[in-house]
N, C-alpha and C positions, 0 to 999 in steps of 0.2 A: 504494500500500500504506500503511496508516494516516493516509491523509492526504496521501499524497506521489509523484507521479511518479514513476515506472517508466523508466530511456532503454532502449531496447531499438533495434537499429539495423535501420533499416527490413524487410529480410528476416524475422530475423527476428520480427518482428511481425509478419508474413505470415503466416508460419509459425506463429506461435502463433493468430492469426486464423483456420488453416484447423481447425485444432481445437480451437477453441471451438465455430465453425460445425456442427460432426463429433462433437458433445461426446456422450463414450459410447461411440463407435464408432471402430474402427481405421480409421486414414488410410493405406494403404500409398504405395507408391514412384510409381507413375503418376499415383495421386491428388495426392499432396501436390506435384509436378512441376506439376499441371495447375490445381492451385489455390493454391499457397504461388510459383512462377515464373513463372506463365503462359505453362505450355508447354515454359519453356526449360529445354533437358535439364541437367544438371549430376549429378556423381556421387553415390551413397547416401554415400560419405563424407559429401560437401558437407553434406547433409542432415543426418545424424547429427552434426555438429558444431554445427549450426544449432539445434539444439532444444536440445542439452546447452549451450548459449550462452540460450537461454530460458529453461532450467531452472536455470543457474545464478542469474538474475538475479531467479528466483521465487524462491528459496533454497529452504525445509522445503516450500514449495507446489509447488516442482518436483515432490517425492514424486506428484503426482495425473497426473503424465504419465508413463505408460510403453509400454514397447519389447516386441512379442513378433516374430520371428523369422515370416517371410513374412504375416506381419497389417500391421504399420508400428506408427505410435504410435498412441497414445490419451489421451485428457484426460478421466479422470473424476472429477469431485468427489463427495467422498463423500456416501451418502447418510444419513450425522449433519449435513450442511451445517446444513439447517434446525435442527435441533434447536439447531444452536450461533448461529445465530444468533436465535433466539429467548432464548435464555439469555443473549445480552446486552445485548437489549431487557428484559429483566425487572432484569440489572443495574445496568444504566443508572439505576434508582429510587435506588441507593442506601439500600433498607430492607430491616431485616429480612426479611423479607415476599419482599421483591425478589431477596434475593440468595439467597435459600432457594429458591426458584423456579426462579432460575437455576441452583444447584447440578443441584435435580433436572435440570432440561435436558440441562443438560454432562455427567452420570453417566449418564442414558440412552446420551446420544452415543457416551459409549464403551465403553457395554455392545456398543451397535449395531458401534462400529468402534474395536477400541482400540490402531489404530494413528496414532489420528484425533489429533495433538498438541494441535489446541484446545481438544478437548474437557477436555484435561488441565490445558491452560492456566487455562480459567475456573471448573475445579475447585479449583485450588490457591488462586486470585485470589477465590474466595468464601470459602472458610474463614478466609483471611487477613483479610479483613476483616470478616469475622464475627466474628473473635476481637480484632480490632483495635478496633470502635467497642462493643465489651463487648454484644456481641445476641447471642451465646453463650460458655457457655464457655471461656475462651480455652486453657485448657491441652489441651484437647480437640480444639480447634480448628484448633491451631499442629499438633500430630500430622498430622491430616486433611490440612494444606497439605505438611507435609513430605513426605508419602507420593505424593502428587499433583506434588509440584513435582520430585519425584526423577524422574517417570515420563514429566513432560511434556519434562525435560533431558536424558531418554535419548532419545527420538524426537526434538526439534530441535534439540538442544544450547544452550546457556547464552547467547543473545538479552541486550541490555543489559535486556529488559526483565524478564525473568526472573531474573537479574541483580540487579539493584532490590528485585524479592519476595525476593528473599532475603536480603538487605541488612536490608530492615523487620523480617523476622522475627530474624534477629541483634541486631536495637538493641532490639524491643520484648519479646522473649518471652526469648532469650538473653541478655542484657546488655553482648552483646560489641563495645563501643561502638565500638573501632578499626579493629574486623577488618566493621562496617558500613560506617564511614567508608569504607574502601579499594575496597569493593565499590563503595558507591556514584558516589563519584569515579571509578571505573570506568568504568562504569556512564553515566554521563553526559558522559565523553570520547568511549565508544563510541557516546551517542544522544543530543548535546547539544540536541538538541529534545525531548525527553521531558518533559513539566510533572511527572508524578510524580516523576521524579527529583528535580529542583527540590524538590518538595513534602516528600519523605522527608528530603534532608537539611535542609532546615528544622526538619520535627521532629527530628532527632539534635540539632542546635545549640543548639537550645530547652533539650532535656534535660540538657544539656551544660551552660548556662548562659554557651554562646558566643554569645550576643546581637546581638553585632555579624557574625558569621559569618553568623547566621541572618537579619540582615536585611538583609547585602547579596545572600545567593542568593536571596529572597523577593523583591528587587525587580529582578532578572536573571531572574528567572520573570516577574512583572510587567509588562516589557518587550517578554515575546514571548509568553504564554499566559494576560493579564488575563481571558480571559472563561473559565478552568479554571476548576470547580467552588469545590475546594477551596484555589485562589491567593489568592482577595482573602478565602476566609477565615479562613487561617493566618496574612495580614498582620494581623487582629485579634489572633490571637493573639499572635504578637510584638511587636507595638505594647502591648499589654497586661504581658507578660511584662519588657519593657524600663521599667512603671511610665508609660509614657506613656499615661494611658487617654483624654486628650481625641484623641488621633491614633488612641489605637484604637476610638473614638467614632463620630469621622468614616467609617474605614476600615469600621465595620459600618455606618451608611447606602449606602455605596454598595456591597458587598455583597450586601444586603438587596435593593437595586435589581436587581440582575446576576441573582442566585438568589433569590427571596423565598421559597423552598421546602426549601432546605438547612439541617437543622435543628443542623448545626455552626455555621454563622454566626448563628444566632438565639442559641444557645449562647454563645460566645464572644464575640460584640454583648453579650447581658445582664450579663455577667462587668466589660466595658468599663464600660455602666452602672453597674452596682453600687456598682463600683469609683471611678466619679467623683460618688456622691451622688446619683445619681438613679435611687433605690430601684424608685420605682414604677413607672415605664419598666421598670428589667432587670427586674420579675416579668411586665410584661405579655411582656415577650420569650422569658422563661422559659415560662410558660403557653401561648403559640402551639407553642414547640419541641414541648411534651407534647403539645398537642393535635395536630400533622402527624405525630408521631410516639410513634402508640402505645404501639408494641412494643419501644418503648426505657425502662422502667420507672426505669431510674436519675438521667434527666430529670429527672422528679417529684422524686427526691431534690437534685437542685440547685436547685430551686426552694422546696422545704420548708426548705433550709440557710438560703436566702435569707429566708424568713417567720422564723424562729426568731432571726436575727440582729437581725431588726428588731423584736421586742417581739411577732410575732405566733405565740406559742406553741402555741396551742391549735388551728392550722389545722397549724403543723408535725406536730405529735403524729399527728391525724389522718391526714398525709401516711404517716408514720412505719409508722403500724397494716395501713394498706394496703399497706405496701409489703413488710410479713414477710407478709402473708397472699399476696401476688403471688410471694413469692417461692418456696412452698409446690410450685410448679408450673411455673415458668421461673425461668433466670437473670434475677441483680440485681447486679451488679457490686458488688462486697463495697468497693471504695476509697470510692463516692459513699454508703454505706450509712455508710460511715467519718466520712465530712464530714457526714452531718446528725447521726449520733450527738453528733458534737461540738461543734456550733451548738447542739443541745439538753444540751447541757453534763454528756454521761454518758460521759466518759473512758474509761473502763474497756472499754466496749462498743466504743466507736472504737478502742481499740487492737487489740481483739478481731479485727473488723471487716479491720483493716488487716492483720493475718496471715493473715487467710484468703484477703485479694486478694492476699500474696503467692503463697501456695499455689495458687491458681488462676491463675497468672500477667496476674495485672490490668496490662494493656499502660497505662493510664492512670498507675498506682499507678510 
């Protein structure tokens, strides 16, 4: 399960074995005797304790096996399976595009079955991060996840990992940085393998300006889940954040290397750049981020802050024009619309800017 072995003590794995084999279809008393013991009789207690020992150790997936009364059991996965898991093949992009795709998936899933708890899961886990990397709405966004993440807690109950989304949503949209903290320490007592976990309280520590907090759990992530998406490139980000940009230099080369597609670490690579004087390098880093990622328009705006800082105004403006006419029609995250207003050195607009990403609750901001 996510990765990880299952002990199941030989019986019953038998027994789970004979209904998978059976998948669909009641196994009753003779069957499962003839194919779960081979032959050897033993009592339907025996049995019924045997499966509720399977089921326990499936935990919420136990739910797909049940009991009817002179049928025996049954093992049927729902028929949303597919649909959820195409949704998190479409997730797995980590784009706009991507995760919108998978929403739709997961929201079919549990039109189809909505006692289906994934389906609920990868509902709640796209809005979250939709509103998290500012590709929608966030105030909008954070609703949609609350609503979803309430529903998927009522069918499998509160999972370290679900746990964690709720944690993020406290630090980035609520601000309730202690009562994240607790969760998430939680959280990662209950699933101390979990890289996001790792990753989330990174981000709290950052915001926090507990530096040092943040990059000893960034390198206890690093330890055991270096080739996570987003570990070596949150290490930029702290290594940046701590003023060390030649470490956070290094840490976006080989990044770059791991994901040359995640357009967070091109992100936060360019920022390193920037940061250490070599301008023309972070715009080329910048420029790739926009071009892998279209449908991120606030991109452009870190890129245009960075033209404008360095004497190239009239490409900024440019950026600038396009980016109110873009935003006519999608979100634009109002905090990065904040920073080129104020590279282009119109205050006023920037503080404008910056109230509105309160009001929208800009998880950035």
């Amino acid at each position: 399960r996510d990765g990880r072995e299952l002990e199941l003590r030989p019986q019953a794995f038998h027994a789970l074995r004979a209904l998978i084999h059976n998948r669909g279809r009641y196994v009753g008393y003779a069957q499962m005797i003839n194919q779960a013991w081979d032959g050897n009789l033993v009592s339907k207690h025996t049995v019924a304790v045997t499966i509720g020992e399977v089921k326990k150790t499936l935990g919420e997936f136990g739910l797909w096996i049940s009991y009817r009364p002179k049928l025996g059991y049954r093992l049927e996965v729902p028929h949303s399976d597919d649909l959820v898991k195409q949704g998190w093949h479409f997730w797995s992009r980590r784009t706009r595009e991507g995760f919108e795709k998978a929403l739709d998936c997961f929201q079919q899933a549990a039109i189809e079955n909505p006692s289906d708890f994934r389906a609920f899961e990868g509902i709640s886990l796209c809005y979250l991060l939709l509103g998290t990397y500012g590709m929608r709405l966030p105030r909008e966004m954070y609703s949609g996840f609350l609503q979803a993440h309430r529903r998927a807690v009522e069918l499998c109950g509160l999972t370290p990992e679900r746990r964690a989304d709720r944690a993020h949503g406290l630090h980035l949209f609520e601000h309730k940085l202690e009562e994240a903290e607790t969760e998430l320490l939680r959280a990662q007592a209950e699933s101390p393998e979990s890289p996001e976990v790792y990753v989330r309280l990174t981000m709290l520590y950052v915001s926090q300006g507990r530096l040092d907090d943040a990059l000893n759990i960034l390198l206890r992530a690093r330890a055991t889940h270096s080739l996570w998406p987003t570990v070596p490139a949150n290490e930029i980000l702290v290594r940046f954040f701590r003023r060390e940009f030649e470490s956070a230099v290094a840490c976006g080369k080989k990044a770059l290397e791991l994901h040359p597609y995640l357009y967070l670490g091109r992100l936060f690579y360019g920022e390193a750049l920037e940061h250490s004087g070599k301008v023309s390098q972070a715009l080329e880093q910048y420029r790739l981020a926009v071009i892998m990622s279209p449908d991120l328009p606030w991109l452009q705006a870190v890129e245009g802050a960075c033209l404008a800082k360095h004497g190239r105004r009239k490409e900024a403006t440019s950026m600038l024009a396009e980016l109110i006419q873009i935003r006519k029609t999608q979100y634009v995250d109002a905090y990065f619309m904040a920073v080129l207003f104020d590279a282009l050195g119109d205050r006023d607009l920037a503080f404008q800017e910056l109230e509105r990403a309160y009001h929208e609750k800009s998880p950035i901001l």
